[in-house]
Backbone bond lengths (Angstrom), bond angles and torsions (degrees), N, CA, C in turn:
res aa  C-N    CA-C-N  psi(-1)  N-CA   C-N-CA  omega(-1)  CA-C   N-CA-C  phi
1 X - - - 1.448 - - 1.522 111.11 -
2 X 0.913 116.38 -51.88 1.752 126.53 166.19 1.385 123.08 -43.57
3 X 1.743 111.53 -37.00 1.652 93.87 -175.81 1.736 82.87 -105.23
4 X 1.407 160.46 32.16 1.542 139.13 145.84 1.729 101.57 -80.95
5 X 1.379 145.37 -22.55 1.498 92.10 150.20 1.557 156.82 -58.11
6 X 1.865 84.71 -39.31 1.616 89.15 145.24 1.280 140.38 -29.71
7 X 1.106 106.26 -68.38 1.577 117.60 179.08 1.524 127.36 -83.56
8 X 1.369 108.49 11.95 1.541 121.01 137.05 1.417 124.09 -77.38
9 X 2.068 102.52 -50.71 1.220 106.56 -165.10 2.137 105.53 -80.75
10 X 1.361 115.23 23.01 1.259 129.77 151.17 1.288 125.61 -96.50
11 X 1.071 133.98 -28.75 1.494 158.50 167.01 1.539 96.48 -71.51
12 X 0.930 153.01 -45.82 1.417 164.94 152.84 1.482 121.54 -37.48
13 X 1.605 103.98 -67.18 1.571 111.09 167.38 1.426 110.75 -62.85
14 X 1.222 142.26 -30.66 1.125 149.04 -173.30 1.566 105.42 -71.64
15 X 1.133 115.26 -64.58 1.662 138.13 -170.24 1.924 86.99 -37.67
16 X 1.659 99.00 -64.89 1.744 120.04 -163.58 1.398 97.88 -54.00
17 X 1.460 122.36 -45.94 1.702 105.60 175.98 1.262 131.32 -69.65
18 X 1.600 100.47 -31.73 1.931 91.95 173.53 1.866 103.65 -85.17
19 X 1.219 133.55 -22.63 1.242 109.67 168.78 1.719 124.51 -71.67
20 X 1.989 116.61 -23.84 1.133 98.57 159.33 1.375 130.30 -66.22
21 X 0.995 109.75 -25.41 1.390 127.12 177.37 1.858 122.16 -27.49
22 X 1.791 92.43 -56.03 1.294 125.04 -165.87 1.695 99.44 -84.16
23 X 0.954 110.19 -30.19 1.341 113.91 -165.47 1.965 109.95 -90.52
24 X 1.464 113.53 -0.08 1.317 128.26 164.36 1.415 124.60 -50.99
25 X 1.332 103.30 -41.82 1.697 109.30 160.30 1.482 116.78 -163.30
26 X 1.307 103.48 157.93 1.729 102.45 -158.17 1.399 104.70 -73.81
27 X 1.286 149.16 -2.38 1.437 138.06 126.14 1.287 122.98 -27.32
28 X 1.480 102.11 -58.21 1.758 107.83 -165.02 1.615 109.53 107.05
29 X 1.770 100.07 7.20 1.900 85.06 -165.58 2.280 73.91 -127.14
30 X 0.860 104.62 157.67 1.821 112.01 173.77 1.131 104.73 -85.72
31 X 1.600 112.90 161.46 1.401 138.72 -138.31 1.883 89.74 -101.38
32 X 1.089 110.67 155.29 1.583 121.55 -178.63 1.204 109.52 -131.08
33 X 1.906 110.06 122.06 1.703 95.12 178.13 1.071 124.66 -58.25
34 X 1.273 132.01 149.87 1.853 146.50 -176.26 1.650 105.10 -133.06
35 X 1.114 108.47 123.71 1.826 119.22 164.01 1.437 85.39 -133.62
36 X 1.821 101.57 148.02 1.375 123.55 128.81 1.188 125.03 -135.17
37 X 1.140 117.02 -137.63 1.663 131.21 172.92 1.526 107.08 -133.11
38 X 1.221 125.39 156.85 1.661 152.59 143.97 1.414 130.61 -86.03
39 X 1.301 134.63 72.91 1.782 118.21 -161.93 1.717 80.94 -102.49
40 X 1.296 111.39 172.33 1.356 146.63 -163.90 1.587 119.37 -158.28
41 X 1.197 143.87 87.60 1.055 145.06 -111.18 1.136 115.17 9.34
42 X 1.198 155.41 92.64 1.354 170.76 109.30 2.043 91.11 106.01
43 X 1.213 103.98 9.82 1.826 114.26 -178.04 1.739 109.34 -92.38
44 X 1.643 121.08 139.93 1.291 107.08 -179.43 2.022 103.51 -53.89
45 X 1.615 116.04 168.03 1.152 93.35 154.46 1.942 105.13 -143.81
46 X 1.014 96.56 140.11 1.547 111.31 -161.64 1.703 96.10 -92.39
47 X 1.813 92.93 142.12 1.446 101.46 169.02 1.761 119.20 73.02
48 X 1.540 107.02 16.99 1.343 116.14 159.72 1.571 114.14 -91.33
49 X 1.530 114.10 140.87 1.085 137.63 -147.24 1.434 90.51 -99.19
50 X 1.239 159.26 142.65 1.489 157.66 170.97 1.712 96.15 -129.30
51 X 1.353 106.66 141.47 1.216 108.16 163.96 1.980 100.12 -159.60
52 X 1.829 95.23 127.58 1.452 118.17 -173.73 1.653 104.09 -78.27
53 X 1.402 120.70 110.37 1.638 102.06 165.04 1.318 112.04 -108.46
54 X 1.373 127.54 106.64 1.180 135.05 162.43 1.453 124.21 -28.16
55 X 1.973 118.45 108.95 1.482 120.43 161.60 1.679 103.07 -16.45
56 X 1.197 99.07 143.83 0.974 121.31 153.13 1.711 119.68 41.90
57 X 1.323 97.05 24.48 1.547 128.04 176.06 1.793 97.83 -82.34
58 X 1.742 98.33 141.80 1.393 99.89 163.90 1.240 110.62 -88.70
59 X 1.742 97.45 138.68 1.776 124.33 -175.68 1.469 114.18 -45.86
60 X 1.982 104.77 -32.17 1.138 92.91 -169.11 1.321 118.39 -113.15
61 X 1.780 101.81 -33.24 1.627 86.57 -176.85 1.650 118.81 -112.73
62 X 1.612 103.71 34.18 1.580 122.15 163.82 1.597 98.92 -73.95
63 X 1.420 81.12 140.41 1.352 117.30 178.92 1.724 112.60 -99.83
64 X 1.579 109.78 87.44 1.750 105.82 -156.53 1.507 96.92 -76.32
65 X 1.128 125.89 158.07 1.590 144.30 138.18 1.668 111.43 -54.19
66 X 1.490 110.07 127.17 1.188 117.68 -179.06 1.495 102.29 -126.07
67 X 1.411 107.59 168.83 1.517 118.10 169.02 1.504 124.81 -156.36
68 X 1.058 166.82 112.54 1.295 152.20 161.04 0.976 123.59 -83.99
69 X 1.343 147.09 149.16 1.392 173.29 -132.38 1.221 120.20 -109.08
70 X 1.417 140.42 107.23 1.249 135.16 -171.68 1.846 107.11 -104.86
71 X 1.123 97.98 166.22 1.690 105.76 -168.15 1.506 116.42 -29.50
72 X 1.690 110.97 -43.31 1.030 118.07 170.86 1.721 138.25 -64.55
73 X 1.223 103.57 1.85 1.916 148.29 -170.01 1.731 97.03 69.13
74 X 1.840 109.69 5.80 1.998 85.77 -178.82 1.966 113.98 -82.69
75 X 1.513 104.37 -173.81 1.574 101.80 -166.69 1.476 79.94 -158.80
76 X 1.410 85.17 165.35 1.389 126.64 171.57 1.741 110.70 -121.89
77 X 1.260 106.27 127.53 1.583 119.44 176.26 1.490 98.12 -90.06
78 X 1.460 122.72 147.14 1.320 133.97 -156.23 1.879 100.46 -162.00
79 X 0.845 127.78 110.78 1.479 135.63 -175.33 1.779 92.92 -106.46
80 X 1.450 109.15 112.45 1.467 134.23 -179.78 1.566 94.67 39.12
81 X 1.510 136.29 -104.97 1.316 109.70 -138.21 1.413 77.66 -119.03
82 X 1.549 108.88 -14.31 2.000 94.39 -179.20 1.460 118.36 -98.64
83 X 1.492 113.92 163.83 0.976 108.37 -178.23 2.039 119.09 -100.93
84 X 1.625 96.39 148.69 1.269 101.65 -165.09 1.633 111.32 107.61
85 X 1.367 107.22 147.78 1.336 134.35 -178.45 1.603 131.09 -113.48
86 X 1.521 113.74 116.34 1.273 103.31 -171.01 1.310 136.37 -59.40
87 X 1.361 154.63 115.36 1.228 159.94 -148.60 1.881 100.00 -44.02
88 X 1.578 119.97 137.17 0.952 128.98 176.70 1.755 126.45 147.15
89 X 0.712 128.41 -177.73 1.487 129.18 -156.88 1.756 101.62 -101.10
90 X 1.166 133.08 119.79 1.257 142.69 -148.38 1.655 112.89 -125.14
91 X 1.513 151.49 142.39 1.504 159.28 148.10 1.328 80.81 -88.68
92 X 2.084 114.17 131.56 1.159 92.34 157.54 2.218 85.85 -121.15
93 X 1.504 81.91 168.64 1.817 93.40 174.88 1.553 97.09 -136.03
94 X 1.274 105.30 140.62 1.545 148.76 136.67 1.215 139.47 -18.33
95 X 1.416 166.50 58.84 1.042 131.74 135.95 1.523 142.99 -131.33
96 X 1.368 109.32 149.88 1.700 113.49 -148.23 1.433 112.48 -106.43
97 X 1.615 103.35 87.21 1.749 112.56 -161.30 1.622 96.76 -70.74
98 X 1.892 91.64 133.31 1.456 97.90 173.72 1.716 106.48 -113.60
99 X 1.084 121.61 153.82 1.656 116.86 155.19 1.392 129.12 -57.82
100 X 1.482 131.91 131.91 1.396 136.04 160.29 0.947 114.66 -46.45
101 X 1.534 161.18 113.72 1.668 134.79 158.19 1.434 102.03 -57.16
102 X 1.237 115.14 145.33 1.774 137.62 171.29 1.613 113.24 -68.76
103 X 0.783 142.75 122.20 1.805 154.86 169.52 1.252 84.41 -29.00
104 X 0.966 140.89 151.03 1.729 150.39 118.48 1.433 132.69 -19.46
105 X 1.198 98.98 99.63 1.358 106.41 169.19 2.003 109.71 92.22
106 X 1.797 91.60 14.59 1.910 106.17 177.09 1.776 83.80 -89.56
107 X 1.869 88.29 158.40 1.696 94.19 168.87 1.582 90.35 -154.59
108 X 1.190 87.12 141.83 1.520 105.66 -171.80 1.706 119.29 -137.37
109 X 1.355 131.23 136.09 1.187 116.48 171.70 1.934 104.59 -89.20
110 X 0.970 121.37 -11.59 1.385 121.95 -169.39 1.262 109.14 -68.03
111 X 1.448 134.28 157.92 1.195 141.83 -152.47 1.957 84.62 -81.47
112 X 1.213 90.57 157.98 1.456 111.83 177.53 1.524 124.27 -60.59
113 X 1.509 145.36 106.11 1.240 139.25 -177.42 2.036 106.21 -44.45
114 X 1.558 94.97 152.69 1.717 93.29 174.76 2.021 80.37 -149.88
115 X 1.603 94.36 176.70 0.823 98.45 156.32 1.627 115.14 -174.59
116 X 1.419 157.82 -170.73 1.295 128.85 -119.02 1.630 98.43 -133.74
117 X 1.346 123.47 82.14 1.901 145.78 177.15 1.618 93.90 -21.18
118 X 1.032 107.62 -14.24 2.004 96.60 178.62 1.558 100.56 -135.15
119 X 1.170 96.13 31.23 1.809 100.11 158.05 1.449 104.44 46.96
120 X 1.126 145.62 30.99 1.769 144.70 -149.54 0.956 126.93 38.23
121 X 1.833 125.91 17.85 1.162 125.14 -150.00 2.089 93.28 -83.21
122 X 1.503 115.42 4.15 1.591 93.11 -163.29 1.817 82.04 -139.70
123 X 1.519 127.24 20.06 1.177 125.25 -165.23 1.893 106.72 -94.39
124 X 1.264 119.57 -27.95 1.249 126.76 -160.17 1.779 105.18 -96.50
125 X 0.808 107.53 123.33 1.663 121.33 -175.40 1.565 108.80 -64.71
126 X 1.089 107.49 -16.97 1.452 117.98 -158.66 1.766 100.48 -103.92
127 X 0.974 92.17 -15.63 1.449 93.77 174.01 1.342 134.50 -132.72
128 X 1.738 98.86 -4.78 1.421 113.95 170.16 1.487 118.08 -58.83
129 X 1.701 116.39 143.79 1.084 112.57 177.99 1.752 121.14 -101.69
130 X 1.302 105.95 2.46 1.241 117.53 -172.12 1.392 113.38 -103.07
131 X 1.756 138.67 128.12 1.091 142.33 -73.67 1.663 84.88 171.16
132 X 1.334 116.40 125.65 1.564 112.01 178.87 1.879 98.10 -156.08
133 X 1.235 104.77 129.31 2.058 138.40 -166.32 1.679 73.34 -95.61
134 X 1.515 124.11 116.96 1.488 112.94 125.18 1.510 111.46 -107.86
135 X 1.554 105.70 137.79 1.426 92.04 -164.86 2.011 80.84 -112.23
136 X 1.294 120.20 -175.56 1.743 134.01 157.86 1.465 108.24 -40.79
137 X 1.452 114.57 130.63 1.531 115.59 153.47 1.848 99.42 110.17
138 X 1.409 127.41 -128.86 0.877 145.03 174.74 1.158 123.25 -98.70
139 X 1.307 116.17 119.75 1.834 117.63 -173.01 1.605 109.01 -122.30
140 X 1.341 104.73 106.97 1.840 113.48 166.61 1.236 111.27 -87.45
141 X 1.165 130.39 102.98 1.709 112.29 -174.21 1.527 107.74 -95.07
142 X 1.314 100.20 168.66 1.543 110.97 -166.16 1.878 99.76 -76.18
143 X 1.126 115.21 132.20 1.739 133.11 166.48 2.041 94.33 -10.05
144 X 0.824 111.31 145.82 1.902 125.19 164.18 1.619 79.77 -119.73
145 X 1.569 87.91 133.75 1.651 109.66 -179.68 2.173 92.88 -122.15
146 X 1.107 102.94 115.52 1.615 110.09 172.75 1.559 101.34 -107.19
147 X 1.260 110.42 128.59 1.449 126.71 179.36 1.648 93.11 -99.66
């Protein structure tokens, strides 16, 4: 009688590791680091927004890989709060929020107008032509060139 709590409370710890397990990413498979770059006429470009939508991913309750662009135009892909992207075949889209300048002499407390340096031309998944392999392990991806 003495050692069956034990051997529940093993059956228990066990149960808790393979369900955290599963619950690591909404695939079920772990996230893989991803860097690339952003050039813009062959120039880094800073402060572009990247976002990976997984083939055959649901529209709504996929969880995309994002990245933004640092001065140098490279990024880091980050799936919700962690970083890295689960292995699989990817649409990625574009866009590179700029600021409105304000009229002269307007004052406003409201957040600042922007609006999108590639006109949406690289924002729609459905029409993007650019195409991203994450495979297991470490992923360098090749430069995204935006004309």
């Amino acid at each position: 009688m003495g050692t069956r709590p034990v051997h529940l409370l093993g059956r228990g710890f066990l149960c808790g590791i393979v369900c955290a397990s599963f619950a690591c990413s909404s695939s079920g498979e772990s996230l893989n680091p991803v860097q690339g770059k952003v050039l813009s006429e062959k120039q880094p470009a800073a402060g572009v927004v990247l976002t990976f939508h997984p083939k055959g991913g649901d529209p709504v309750k996929t969880i995309r890989p994002i990245g933004l662009t640092k001065a140098d135009g490279s990024f880091t892909l980050t799936t919700g709060e962690k970083e890295g992207a689960a292995p699989g075949e990817y649409v990625v889209t574009f866009i590179w929020p700029e600021e409105i300048a304000k009229k002269k002499g307007d004052f406003s407390t409201e957040p600042a107008d922007s609006r999108d340096r590639l006109d949406g031309k690289y924002a729609d998944p459905g029409r993007s032509q650019y195409k991203a392999q994450i495979k297991h392990g470490r992923n360098e991806l090749e430069a995204f060139h935006l004309k």
